[in-house]
C-alpha positions as CSV (number, residue, x, y, z in Angstrom):
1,X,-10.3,25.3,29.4
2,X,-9.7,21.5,28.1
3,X,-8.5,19.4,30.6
4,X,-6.5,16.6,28.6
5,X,-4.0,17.0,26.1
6,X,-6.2,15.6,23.7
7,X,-9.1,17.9,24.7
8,X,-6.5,20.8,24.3
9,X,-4.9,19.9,21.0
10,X,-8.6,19.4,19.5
11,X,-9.4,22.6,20.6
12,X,-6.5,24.3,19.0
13,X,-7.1,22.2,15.6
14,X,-10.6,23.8,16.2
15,X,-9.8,27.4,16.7
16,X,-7.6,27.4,13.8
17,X,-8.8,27.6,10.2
18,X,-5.2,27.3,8.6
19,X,-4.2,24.4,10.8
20,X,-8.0,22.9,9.7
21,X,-7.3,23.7,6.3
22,X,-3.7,22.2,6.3
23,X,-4.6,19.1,7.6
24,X,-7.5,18.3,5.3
25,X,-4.9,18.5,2.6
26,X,-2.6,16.5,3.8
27,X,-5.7,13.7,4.3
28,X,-7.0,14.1,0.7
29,X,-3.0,13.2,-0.2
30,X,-2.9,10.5,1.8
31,X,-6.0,9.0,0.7
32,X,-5.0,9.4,-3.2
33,X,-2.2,7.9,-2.6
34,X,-4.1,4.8,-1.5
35,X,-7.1,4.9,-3.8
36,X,-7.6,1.7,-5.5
37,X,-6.7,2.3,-8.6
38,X,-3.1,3.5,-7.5
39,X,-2.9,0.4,-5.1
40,X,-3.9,-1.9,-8.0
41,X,-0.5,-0.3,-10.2
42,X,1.7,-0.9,-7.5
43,X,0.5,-5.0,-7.6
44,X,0.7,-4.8,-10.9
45,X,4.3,-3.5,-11.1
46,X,5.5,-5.5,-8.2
47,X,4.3,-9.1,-9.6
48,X,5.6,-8.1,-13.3
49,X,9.3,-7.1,-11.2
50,X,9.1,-10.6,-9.5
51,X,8.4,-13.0,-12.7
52,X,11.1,-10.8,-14.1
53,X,13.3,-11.5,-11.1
54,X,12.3,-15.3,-10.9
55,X,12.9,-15.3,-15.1
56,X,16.7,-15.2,-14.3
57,X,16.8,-18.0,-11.4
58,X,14.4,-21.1,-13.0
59,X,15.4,-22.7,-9.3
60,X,13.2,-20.4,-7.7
61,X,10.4,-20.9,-9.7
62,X,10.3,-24.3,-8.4
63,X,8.1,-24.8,-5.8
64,X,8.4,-27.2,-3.5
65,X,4.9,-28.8,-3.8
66,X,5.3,-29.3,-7.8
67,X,4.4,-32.9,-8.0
68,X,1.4,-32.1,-5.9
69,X,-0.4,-29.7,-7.3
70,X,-0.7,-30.3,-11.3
71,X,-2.4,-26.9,-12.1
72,X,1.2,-25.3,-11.1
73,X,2.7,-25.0,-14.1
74,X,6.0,-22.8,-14.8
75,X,5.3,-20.8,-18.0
76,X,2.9,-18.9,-15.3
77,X,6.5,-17.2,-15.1
């Protein structure tokens, strides 16, 4: 008999081919949803929304540190 809760639930998750089964499912989900090729869509789409965004408000594309750095330029946007 386990003697923590941890022990015990382990145990169970053990035991129990369906549970087993179950949960390696919902792992391979959750990792596809992270794999890097998904992740790297997700940047893509949120920069491309921001310069959209920043298209509309030419104030915001202004950085405060314009006159010191001259590789900022604002067609980047």
């Amino acid at each position: 008999m386990p003697r923590t809760p941890l022990a015990a639930a382990l145990t169970r998750v053990l035991d129990d081919a369906e549970t087993r089964a179950r949960m390696g499912e919902a792992s391979r989900a959750l990792v596809a949803e992270h794999d890097i090729t998904h992740t790297l869509t997700a940047f893509e789409d949120l920069y491309a929304q921001a310069s959209q965004t920043l298209r509309g408000f030419p104030e915001l594309r202004t950085p405060a540190t314009t006159d010191q750095d001259p590789a900022w330029t604002p067609s980047a946007f």
